[in-house]
PDB file with one MODEL, atoms N, CA, C and O in Angstrom:
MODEL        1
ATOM      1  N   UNK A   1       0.848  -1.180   0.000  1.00  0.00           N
ATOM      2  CA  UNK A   1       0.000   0.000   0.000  1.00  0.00           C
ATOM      3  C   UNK A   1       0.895   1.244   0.000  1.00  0.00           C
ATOM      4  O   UNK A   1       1.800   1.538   0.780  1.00  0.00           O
ATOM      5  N   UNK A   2       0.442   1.873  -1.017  1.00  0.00           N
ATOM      6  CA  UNK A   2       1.268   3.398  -0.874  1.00  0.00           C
ATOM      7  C   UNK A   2       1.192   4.250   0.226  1.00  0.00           C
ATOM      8  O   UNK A   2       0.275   4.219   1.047  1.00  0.00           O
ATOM      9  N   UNK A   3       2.107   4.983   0.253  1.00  0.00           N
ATOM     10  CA  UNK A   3       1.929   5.524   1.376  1.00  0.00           C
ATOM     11  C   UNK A   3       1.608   7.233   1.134  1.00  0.00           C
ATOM     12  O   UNK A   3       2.487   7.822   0.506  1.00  0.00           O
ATOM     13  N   UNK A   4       0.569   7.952   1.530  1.00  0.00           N
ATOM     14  CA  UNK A   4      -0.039   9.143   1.291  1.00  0.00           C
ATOM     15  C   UNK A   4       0.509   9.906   2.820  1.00  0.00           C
ATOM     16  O   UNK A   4       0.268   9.525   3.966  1.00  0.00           O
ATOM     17  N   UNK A   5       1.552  11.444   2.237  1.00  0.00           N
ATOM     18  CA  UNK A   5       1.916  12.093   3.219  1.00  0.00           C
ATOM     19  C   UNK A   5       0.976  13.147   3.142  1.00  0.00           C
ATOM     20  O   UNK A   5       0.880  13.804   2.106  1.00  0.00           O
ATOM     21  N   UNK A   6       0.021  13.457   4.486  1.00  0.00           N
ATOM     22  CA  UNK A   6      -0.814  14.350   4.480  1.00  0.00           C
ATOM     23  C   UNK A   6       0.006  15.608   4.760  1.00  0.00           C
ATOM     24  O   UNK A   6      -0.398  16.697   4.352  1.00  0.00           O
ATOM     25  N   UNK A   7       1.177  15.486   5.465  1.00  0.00           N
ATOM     26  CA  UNK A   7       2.124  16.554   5.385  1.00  0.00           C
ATOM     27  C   UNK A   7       2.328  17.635   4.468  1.00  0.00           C
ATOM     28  O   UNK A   7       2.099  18.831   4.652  1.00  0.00           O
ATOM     29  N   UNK A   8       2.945  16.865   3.113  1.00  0.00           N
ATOM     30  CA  UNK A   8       3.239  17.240   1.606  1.00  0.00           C
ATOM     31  C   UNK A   8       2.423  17.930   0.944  1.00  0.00           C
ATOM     32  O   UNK A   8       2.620  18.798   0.094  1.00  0.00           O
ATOM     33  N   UNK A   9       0.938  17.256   1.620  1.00  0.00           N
ATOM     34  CA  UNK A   9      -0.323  17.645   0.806  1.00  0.00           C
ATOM     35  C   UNK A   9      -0.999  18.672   1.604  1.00  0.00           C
ATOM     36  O   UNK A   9      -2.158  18.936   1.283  1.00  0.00           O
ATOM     37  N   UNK A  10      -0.590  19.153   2.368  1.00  0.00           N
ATOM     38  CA  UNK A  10      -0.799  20.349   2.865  1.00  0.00           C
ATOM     39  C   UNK A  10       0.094  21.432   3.110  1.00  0.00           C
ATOM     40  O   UNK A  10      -0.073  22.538   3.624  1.00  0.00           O
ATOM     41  N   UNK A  11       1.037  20.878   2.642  1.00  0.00           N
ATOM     42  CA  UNK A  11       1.629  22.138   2.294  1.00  0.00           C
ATOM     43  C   UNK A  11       1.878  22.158   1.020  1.00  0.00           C
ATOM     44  O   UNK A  11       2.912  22.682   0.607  1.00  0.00           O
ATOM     45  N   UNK A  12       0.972  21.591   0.186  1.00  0.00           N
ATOM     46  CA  UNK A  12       1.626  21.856  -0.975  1.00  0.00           C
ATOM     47  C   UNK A  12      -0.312  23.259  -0.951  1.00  0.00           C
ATOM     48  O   UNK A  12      -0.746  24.405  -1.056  1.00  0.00           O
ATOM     49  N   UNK A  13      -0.526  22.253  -0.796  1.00  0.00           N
ATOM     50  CA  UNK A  13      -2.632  23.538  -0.971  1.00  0.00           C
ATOM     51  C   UNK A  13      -2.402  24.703  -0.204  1.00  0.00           C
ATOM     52  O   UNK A  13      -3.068  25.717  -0.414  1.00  0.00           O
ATOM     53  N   UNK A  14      -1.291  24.644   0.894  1.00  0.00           N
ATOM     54  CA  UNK A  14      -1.039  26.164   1.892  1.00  0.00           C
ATOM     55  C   UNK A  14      -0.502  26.726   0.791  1.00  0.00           C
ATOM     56  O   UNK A  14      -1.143  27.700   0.395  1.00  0.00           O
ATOM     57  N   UNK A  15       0.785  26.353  -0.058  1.00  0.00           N
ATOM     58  CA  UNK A  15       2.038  27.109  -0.454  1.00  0.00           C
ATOM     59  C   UNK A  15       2.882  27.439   0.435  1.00  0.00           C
ATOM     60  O   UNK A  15       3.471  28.512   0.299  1.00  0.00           O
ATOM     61  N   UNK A  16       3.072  26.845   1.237  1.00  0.00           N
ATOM     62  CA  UNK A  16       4.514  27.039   2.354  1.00  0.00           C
ATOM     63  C   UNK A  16       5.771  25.477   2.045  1.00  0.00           C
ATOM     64  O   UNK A  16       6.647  25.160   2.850  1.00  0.00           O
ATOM     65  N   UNK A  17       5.524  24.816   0.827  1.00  0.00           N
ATOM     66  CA  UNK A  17       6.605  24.052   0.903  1.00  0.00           C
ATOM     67  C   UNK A  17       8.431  24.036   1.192  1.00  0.00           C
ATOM     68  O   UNK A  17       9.191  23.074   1.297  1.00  0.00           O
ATOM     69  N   UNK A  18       8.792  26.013   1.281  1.00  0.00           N
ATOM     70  CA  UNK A  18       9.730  26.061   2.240  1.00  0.00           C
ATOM     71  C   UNK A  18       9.780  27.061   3.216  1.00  0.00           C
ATOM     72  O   UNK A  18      10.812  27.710   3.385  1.00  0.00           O
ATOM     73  N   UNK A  19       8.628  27.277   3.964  1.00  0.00           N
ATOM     74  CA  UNK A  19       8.592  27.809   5.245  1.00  0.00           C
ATOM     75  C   UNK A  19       8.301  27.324   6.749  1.00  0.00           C
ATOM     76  O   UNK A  19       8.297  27.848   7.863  1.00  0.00           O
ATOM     77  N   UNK A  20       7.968  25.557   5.995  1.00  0.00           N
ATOM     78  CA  UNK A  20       8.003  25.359   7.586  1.00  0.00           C
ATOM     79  C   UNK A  20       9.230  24.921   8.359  1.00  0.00           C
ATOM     80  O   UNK A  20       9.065  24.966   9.578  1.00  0.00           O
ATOM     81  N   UNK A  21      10.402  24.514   7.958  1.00  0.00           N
ATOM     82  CA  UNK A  21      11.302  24.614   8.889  1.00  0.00           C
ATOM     83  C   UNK A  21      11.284  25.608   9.215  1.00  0.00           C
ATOM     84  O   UNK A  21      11.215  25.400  10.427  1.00  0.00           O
ATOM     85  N   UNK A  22      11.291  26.750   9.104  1.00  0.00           N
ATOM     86  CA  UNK A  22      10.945  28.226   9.959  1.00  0.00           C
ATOM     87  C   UNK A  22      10.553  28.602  10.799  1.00  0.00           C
ATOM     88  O   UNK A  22      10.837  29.314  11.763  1.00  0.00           O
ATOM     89  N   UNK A  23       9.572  27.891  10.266  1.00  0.00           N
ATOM     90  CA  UNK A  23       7.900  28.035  11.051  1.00  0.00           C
ATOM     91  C   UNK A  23       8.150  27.463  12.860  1.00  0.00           C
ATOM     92  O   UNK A  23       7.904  27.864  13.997  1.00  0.00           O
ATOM     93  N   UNK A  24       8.974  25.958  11.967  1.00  0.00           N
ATOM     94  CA  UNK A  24       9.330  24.981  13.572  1.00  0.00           C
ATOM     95  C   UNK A  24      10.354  25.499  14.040  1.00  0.00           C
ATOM     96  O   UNK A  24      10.338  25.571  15.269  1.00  0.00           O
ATOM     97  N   UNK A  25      11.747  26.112  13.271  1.00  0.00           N
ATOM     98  CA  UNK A  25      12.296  25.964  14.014  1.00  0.00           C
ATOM     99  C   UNK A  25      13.702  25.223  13.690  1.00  0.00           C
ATOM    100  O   UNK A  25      14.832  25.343  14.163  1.00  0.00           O
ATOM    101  N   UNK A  26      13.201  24.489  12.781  1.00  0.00           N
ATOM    102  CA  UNK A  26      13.951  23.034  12.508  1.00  0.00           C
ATOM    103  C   UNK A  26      14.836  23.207  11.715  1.00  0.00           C
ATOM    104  O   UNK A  26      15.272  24.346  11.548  1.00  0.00           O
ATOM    105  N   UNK A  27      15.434  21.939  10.885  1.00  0.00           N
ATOM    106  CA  UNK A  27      16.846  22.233  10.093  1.00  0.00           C
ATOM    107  C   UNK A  27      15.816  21.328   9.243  1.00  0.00           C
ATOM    108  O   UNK A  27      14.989  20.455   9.506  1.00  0.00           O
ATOM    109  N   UNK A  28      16.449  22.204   7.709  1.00  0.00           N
ATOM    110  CA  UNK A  28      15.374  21.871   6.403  1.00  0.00           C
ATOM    111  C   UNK A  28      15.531  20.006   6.086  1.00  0.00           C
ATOM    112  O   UNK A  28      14.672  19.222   5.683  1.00  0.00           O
ATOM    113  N   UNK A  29      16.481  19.850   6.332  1.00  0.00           N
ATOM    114  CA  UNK A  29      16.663  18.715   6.327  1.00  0.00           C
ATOM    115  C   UNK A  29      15.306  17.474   6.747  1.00  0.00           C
ATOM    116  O   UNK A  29      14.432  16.818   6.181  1.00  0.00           O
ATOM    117  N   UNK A  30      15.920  17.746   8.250  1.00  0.00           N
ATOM    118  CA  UNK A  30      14.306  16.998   8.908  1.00  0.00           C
ATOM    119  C   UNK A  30      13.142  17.174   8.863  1.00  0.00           C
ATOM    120  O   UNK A  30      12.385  16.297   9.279  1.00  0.00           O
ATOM    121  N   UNK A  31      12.652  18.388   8.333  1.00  0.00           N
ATOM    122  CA  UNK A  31      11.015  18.577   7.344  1.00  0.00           C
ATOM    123  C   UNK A  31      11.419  17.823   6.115  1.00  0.00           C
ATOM    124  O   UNK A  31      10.547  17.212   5.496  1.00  0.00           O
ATOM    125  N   UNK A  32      12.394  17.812   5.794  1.00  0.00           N
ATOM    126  CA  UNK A  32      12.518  17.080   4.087  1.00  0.00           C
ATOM    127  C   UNK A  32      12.045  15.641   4.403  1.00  0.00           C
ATOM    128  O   UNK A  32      11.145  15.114   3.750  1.00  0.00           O
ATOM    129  N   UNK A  33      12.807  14.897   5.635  1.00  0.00           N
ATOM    130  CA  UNK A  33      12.568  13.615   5.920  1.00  0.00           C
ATOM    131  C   UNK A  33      11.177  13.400   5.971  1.00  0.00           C
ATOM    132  O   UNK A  33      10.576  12.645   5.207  1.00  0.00           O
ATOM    133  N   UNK A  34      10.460  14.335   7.242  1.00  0.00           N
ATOM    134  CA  UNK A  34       9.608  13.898   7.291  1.00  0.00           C
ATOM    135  C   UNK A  34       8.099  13.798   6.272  1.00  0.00           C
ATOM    136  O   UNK A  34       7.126  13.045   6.277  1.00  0.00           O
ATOM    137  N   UNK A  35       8.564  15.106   5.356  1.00  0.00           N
ATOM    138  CA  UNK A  35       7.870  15.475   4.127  1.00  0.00           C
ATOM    139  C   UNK A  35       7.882  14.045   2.715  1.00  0.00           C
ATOM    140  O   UNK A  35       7.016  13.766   1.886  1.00  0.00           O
ATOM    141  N   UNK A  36       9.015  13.533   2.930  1.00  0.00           N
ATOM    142  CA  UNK A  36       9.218  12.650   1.956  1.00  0.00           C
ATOM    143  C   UNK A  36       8.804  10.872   2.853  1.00  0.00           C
ATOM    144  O   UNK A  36       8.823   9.656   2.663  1.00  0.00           O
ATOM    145  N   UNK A  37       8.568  11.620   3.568  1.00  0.00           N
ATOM    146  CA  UNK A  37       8.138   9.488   4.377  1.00  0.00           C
ATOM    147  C   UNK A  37       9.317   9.103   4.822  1.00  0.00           C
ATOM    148  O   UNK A  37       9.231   8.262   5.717  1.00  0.00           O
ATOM    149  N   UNK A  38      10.533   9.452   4.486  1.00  0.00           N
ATOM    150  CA  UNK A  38      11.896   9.033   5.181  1.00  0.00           C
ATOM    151  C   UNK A  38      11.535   8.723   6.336  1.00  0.00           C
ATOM    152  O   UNK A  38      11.077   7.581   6.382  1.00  0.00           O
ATOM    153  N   UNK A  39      11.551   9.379   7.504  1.00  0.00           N
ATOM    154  CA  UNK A  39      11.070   9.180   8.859  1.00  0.00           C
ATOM    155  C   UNK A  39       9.374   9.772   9.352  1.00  0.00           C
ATOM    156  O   UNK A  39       8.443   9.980   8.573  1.00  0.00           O
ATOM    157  N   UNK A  40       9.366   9.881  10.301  1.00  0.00           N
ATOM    158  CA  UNK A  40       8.352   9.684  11.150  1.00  0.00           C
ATOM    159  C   UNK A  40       8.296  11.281  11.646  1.00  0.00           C
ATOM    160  O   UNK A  40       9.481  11.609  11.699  1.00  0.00           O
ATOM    161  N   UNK A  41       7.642  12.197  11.955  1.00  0.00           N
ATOM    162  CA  UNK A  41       7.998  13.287  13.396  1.00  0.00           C
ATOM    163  C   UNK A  41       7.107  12.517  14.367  1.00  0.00           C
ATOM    164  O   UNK A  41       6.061  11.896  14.175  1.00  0.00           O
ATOM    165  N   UNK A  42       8.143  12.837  15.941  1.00  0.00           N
ATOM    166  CA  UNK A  42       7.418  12.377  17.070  1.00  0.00           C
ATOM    167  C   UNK A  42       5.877  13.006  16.991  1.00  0.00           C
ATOM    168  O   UNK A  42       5.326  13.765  16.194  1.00  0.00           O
ATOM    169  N   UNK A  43       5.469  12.358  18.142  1.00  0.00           N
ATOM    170  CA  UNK A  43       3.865  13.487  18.437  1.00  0.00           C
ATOM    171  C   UNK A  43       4.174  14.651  18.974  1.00  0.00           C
ATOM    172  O   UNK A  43       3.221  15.417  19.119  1.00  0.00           O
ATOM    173  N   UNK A  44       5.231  15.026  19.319  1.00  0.00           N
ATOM    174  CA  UNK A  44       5.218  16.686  19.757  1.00  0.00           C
ATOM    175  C   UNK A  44       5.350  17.035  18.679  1.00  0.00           C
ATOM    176  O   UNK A  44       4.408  17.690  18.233  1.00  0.00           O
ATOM    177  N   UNK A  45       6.553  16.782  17.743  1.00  0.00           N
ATOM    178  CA  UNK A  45       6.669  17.472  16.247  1.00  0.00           C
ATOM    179  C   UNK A  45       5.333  17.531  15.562  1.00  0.00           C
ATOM    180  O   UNK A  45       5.145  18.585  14.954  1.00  0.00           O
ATOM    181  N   UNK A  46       4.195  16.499  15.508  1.00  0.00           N
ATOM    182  CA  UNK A  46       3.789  16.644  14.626  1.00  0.00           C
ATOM    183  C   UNK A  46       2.480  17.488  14.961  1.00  0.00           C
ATOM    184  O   UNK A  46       1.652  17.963  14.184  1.00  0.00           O
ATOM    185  N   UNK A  47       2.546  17.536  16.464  1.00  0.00           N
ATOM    186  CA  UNK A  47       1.179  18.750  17.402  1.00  0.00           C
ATOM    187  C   UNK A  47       1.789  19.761  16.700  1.00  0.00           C
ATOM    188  O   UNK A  47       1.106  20.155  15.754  1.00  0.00           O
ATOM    189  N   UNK A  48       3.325  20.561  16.911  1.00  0.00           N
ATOM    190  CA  UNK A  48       3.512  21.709  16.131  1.00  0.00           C
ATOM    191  C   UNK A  48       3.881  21.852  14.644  1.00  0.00           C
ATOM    192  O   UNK A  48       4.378  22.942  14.359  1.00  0.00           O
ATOM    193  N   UNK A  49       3.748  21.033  13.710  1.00  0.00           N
ATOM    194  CA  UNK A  49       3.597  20.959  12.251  1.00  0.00           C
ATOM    195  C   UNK A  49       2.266  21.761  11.946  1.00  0.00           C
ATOM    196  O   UNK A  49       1.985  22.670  11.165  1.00  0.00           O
ATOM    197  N   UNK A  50       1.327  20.788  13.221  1.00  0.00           N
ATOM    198  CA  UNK A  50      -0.033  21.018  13.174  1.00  0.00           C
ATOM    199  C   UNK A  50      -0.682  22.402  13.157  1.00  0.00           C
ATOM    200  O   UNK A  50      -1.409  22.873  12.282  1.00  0.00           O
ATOM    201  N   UNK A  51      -0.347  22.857  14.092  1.00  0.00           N
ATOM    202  CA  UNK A  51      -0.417  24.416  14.970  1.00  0.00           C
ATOM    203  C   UNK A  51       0.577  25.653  13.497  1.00  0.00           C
ATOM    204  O   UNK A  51       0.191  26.739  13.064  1.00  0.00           O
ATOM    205  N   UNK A  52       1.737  24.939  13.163  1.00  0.00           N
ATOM    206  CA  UNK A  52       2.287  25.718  12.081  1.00  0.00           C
ATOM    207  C   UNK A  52       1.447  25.711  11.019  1.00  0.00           C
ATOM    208  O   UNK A  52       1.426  26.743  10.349  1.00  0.00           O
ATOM    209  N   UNK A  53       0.713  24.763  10.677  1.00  0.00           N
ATOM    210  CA  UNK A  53      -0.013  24.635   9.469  1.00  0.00           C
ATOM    211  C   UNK A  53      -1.345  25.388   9.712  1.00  0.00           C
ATOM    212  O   UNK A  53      -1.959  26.127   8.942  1.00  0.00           O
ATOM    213  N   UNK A  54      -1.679  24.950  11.188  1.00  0.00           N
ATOM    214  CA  UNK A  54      -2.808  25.564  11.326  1.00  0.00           C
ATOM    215  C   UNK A  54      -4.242  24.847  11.011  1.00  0.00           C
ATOM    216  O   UNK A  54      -5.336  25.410  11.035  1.00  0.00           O
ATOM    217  N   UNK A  55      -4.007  23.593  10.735  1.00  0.00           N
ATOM    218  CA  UNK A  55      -4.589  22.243  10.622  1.00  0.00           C
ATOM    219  C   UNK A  55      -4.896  21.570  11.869  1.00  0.00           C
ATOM    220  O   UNK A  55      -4.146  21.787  12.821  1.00  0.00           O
ATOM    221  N   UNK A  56      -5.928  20.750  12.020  1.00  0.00           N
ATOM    222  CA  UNK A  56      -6.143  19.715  13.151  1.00  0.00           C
ATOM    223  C   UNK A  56      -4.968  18.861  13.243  1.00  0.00           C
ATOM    224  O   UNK A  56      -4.247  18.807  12.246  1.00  0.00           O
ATOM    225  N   UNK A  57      -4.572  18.000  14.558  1.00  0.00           N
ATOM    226  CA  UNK A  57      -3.415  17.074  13.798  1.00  0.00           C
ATOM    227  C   UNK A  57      -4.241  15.711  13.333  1.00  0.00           C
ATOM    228  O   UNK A  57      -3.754  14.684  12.861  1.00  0.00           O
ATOM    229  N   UNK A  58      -5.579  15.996  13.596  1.00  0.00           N
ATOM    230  CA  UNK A  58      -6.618  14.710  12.377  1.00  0.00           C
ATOM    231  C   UNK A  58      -6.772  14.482  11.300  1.00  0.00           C
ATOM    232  O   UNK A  58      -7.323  13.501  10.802  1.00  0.00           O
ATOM    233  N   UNK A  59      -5.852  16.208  10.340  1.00  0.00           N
ATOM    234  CA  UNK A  59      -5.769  16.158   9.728  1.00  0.00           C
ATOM    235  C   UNK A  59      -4.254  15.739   8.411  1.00  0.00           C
ATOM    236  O   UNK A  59      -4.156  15.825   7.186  1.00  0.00           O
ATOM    237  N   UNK A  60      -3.325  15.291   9.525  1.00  0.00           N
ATOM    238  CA  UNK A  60      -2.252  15.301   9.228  1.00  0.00           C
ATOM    239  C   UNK A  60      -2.143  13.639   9.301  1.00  0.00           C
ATOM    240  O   UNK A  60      -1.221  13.042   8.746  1.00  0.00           O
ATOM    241  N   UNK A  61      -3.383  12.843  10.186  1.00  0.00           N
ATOM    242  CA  UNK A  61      -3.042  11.517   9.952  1.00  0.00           C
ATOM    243  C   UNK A  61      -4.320  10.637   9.832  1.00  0.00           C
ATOM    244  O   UNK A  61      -4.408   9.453  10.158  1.00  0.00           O
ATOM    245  N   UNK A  62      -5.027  11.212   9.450  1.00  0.00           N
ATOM    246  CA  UNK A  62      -6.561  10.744   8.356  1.00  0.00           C
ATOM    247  C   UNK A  62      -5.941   9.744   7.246  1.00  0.00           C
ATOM    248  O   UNK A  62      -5.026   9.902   6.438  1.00  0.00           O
ATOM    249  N   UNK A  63      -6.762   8.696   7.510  1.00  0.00           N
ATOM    250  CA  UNK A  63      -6.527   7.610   6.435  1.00  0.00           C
ATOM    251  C   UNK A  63      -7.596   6.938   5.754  1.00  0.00           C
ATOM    252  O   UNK A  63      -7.756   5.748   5.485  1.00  0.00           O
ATOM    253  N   UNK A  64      -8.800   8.692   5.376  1.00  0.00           N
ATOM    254  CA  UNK A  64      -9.558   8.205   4.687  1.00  0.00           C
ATOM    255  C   UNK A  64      -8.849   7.794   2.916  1.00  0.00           C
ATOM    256  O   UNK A  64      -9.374   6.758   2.506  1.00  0.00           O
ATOM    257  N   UNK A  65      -8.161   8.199   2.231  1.00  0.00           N
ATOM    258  CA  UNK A  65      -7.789   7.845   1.314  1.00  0.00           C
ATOM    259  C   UNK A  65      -7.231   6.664   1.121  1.00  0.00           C
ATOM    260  O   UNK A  65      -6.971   6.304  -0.027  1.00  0.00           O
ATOM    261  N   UNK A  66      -6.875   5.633   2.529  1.00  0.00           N
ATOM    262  CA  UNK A  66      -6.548   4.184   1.803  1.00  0.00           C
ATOM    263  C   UNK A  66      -7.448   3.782   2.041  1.00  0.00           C
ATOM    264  O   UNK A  66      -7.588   2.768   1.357  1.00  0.00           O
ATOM    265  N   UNK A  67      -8.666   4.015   2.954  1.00  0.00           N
ATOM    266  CA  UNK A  67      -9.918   3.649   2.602  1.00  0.00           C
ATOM    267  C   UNK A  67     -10.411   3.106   1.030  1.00  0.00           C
ATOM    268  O   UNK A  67     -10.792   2.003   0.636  1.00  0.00           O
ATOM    269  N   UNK A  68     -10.242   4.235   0.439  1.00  0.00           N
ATOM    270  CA  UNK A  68     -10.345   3.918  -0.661  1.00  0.00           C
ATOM    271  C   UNK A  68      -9.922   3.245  -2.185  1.00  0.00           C
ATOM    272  O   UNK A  68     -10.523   3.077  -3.246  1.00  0.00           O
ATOM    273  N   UNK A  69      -8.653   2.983  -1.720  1.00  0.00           N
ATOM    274  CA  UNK A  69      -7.441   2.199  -1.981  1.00  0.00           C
ATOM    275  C   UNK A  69      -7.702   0.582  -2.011  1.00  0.00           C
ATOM    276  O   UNK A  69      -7.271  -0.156  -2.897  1.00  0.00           O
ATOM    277  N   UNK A  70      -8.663   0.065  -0.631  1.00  0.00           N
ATOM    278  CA  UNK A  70      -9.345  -1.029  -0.274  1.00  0.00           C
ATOM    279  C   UNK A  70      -9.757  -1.520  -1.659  1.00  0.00           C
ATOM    280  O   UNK A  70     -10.427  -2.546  -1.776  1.00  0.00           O
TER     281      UNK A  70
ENDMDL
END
């Protein structure tokens, strides 16, 4: 099953694909990871991805789309 980064896909519909290391804080690097599925962000990282985006974090790990994948 593929794997769908709700990450990517919200920042790609914001237009901030290089402002959130900024945003966090972070080194561009580890938004890259976590943007590309490389790794994981903990649950604190991903409460403030959330809060940076300005998104629920329900919305950052909703898996209605492999729903449909089924």
């Amino acid at each position: 099953m593929a794997k769908l980064n709700r990450i990517r896909v919200v920042l790609a519909e914001r237009d901030l694909n290089n402002k959130l290391s900024d945003k966090l804080g972070k080194d561009p690097a580890t938004v890259s990871k976590w943007v590309t599925n490389t790794t994981q962000p903990s649950l604190e990282a991903l409460i403030a991805i959330a809060n940076a985006l300005e998104v629920p974090v329900q919305e950052l790990v909703r898996q209605d789309e492999f729903s449909q994948e089924k």
